[in-house]
C-alpha positions as CSV (number, residue, x, y, z in Angstrom):
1,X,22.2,20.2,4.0
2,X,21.0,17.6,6.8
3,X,23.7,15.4,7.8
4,X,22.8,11.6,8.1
5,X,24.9,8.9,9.3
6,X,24.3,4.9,8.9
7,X,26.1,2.6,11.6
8,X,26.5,-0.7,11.3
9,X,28.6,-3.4,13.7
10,X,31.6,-3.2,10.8
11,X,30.0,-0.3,8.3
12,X,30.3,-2.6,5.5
13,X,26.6,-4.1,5.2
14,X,25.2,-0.3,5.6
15,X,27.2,1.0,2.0
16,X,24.5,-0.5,-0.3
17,X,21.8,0.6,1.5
18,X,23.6,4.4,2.0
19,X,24.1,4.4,-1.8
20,X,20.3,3.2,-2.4
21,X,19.9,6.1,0.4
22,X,21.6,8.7,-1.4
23,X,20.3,7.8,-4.9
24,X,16.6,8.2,-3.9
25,X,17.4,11.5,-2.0
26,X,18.9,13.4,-5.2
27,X,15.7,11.8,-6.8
28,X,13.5,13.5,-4.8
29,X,15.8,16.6,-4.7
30,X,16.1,16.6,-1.2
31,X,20.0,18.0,0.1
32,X,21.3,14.8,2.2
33,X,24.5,13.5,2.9
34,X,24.3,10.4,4.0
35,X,27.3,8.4,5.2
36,X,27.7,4.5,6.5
37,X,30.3,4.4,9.8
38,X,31.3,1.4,11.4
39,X,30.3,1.1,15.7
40,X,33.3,2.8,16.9
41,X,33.6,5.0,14.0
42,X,30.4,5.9,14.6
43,X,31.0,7.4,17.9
44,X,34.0,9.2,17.4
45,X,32.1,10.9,14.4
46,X,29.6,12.4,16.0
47,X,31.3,13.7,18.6
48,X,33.5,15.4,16.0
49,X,31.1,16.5,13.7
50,X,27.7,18.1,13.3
51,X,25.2,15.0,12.6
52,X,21.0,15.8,12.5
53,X,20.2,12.1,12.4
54,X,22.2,8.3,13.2
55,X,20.2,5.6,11.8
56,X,21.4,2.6,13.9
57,X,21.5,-0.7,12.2
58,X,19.3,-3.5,14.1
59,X,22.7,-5.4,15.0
60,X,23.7,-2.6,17.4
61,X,20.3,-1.5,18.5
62,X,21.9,-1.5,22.1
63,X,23.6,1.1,21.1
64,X,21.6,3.9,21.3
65,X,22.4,5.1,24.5
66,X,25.7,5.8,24.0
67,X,24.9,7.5,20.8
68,X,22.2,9.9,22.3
69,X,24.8,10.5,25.1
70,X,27.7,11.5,22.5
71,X,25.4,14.0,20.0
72,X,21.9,16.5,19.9
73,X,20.9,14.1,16.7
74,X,18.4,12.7,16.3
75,X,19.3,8.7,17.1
76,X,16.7,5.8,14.8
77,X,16.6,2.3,14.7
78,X,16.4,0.7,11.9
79,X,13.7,-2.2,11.8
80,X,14.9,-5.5,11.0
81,X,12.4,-6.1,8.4
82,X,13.5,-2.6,6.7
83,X,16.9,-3.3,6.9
84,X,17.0,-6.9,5.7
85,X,14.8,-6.0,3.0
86,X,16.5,-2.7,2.2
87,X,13.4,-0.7,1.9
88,X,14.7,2.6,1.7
89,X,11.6,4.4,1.5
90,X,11.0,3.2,4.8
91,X,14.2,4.3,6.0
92,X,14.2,7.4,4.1
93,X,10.8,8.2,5.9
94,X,12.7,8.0,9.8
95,X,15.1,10.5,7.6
96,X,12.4,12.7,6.8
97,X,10.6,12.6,10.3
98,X,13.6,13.9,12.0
């Protein structure tokens, strides 16, 4: 199962779009978890856990650093057009390229 986590400045504006996310991965039968974690949640995550991809919400783009210091996954953005138009097949794509 490939492990995906969604982080957001709070983690609340990422649950929609992990649901939306999740729904189109058991459409396509694909084995994804995908979770939504808030910044600091985030980090202390995927240093506990085994994560293959962190899809960074544009809000904390400048993140990324700290997040490919803190795991081996694979660390996205998330385009501001996909993520304000919650194009999951988009997003599912970065997923999928991982």
């Amino acid at each position: 199962m490939e492990k995906v986590i969604v982080v957001c400045e709070a983690g609340i504006t990422t649950s929609l779009l992990v649901k939306k996310l999740n729904d189109l991965a058991q459409e396509k039968g694909q084995d994804v978890d995908i979770q939504s974690k808030s910044l600091e949640e985030g980090l202390d995550y995927v240093k506990e856990h085994d994560i293959d991809v962190v899809l960074l919400g544009p809000q904390i783009h400048h993140s990324a650093e700290n997040y490919e210091a803190s795991t081996n996954a694979k660390v996205a953005k998330i385009s501001v057009k996909d993520y304000n138009s919650m194009n999951v097949y988009s997003i599912f794509e970065q997923i999928s390229e991982a």
